[in-house]
N, C-alpha and C positions, 0 to 999 in steps of 0.2 A: 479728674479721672480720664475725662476724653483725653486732655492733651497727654497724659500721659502715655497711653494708647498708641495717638499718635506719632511722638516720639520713637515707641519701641518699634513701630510702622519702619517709619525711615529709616530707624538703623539696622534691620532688619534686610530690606532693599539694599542700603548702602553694602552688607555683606557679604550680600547675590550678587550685586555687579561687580565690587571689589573681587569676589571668588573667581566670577567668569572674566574676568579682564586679567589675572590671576594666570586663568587656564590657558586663556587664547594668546598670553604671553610666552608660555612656554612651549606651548603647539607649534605657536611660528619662529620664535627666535630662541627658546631654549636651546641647551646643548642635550646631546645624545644622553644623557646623564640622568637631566632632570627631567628629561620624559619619561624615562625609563621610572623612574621613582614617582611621577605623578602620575604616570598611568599602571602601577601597582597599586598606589592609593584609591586610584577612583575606581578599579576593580576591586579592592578591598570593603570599599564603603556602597560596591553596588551600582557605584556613576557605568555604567558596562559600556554606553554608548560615546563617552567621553574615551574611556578607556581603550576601546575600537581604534579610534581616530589614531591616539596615543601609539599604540603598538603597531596600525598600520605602516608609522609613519617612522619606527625605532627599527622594525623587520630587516631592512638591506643593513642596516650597522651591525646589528645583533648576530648575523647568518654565521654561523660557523663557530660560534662561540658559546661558551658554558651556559650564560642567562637564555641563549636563543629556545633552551627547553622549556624552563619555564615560561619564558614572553607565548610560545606558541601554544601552551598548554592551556596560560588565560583568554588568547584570543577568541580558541576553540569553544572556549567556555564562556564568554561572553557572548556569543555570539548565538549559542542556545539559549541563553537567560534573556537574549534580550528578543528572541524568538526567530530568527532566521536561521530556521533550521538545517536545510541545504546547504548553508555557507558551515555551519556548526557541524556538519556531518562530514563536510569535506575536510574541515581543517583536524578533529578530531582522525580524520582516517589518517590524513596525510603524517599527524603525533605519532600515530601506531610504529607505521614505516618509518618515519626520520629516527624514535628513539626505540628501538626494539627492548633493551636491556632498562627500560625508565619505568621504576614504581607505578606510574600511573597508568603504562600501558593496559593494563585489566579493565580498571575505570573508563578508560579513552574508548576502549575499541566498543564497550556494550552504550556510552554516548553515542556515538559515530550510528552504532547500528538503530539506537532507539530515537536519534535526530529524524533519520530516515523515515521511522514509524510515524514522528509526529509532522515530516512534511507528506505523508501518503493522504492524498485527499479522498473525495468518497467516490463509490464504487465507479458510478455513473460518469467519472472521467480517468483520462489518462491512468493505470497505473505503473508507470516506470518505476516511480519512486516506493511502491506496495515490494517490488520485486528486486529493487535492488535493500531494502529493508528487510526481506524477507531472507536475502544471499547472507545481509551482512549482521545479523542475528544468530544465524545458522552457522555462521562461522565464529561467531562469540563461542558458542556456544562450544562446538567443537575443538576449540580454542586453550576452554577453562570448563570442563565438564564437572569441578568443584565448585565452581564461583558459587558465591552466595545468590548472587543475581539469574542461578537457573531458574528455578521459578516463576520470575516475572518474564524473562526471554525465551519460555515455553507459551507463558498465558500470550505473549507477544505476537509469537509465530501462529498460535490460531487464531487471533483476530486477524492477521495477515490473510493467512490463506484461507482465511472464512470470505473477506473481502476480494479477494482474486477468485474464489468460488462464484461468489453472488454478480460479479461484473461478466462469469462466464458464461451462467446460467441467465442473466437477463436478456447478455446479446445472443444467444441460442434463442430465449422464448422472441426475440422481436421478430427475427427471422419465419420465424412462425404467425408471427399475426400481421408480417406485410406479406404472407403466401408463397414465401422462398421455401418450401419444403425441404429441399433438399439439403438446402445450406443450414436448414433447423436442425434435421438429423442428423450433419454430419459434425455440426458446433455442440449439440448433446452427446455424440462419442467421444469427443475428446473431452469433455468436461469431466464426462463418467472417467475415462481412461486418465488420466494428468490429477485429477485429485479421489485417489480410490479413498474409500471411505466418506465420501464428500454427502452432508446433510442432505445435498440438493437430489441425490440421486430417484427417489423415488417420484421426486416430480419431474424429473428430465426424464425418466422413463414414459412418463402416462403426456408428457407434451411432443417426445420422439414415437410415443403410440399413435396419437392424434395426427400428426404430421406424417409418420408412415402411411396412416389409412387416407386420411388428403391426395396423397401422392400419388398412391396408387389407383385413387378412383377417377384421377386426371388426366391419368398417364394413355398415353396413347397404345392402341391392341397389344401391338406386339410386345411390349413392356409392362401391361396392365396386371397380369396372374405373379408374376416373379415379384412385384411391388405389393400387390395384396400379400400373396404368401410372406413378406420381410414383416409387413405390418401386424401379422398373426406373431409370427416367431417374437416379436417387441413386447406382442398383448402378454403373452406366455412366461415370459422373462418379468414380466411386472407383478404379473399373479405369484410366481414362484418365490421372487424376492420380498413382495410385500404381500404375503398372503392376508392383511387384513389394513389395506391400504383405502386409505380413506377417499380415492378417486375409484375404487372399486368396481361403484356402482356403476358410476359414468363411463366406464372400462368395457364392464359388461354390455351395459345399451350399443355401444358402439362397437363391441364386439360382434353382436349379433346383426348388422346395418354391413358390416365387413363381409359376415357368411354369405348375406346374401347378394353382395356384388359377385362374391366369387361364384355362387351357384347362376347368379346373374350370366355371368361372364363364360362360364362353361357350356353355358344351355345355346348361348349366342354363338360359340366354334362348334360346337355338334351341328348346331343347324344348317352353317359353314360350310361343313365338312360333306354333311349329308346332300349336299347342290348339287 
């Protein structure tokens, strides 16, 4: 029984190296032909990384001619299966444009845009690729506003811009707790402004409240009353939008710490004034 085993062992091995000596014969000394056929096959059975190699290396033959649609259609495709998805998103785009008039264009272009989605990493870096996934979704979308794939390239686009929301609103709140005031406030107006409707909005209000009132109590005389008064109009806009916002209360405390700089701050230019 063992030997048998071992047997099926070896010839087993023997069929792996024979396959790969097999492959690497026609990688390097095949003709244009048989690459072409062996790297359909190993894209057929899933070899995707074999298959790479393969159509890299058939590309300049191919260029101009009828299989070159196909050859690029599996590259594209292999190249998302086999998880590089940048490379998969580019060659997919590049499908779109080279075959305008090609069955697969439809398939190709929400690939291309949902490549982009799965190279968008998380908030807390870069997102180039959140934005250009975000373009090229949008324009799926606008594209083929029957596709069956709307649904998923709607659900797509708000985890998108939920992620460009929260990468906007984090670098707003940092701002705020290294004491850049200003640059808190003004990274919370364009967060509010650039994505209206955005979840985040009632806490970039009550963190642009906090940050207003910081500002103002820092700020030097002549600046001091015009920065409190911005920090009241902030509080005001927070009450009004979230009449039952769950920083509320903390609104109010600091609300009132606000009045009384300003009564602070008036009683000090009367006395001023009256010298």
């Amino acid at each position: 029984m063992l030997k048998m085993k071992k047997i099926t062992y070896i010839l087993i091995l023997a069929i792996v190296f024979t396959s790969c000596s097999d492959y690497q014969k026609v990688l390097n000394k095949g003709s244009v032909e048989e690459q072409y056929k062996l790297a359909t096959e190993m894209y057929d059975t899933g070899k995707y990384n074999k298959a790479i190699q393969l159509f890299e290396k058939i590309t300049p033959a191919y260029r101009g001619k009828p299989q070159m649609e196909r050859v690029q259609y599996m590259i594209s495709d292999a190249y998302y299966n086999t998880k590089q998805y940048s490379l998969a998103a580019y060659y997919f785009d590049r499908f779109t444009k080279n075959y305008p008039r090609s069955t697969k264009k439809e398939d190709a272009s929400y690939s291309s845009a949902y490549s982009y989605y799965l190279d968008s990493p998380i908030f807390s870096l870069d997102q180039a690729s959140t934005k250009e996934a975000l373009l090229a979704m949008q324009g799926f979308i606008d594209a083929y506003p029957n596709s069956d794939k709307i649904d998923d390239a709607n659900k797509t686009i708000k985890e998108l811009r939920y992620k460009l929301e929260k990468k906007a609103f984090e670098t707003a709140k940092q701002y705020y707790h290294i004491d850049d005031y200003q640059a808190a406030i003004t990274s919370f107006d364009i967060l509010i402004s650039d994505y209206i409707g955005t979840s985040f909005k009632e806490q970039a209000l009550f963190y642009k409240f906090m940050a207003s009132y910081e500002l103002g109590k820092k700020s030097v005389q002549y600046k001091k009353e015009q920065r409190l008064k911005d920090a009241v109009k902030v509080y005001n806009r927070l009450k009004k939008s979230f009449s039952k916002s769950e920083y509320l209360e903390d609104s109010e405390k600091l609300f009132k710490k606000l009045n009384e700089e300003l009564t602070t701050f008036e009683k000090e230019v009367e006395i001023t004034e009256n010298k």
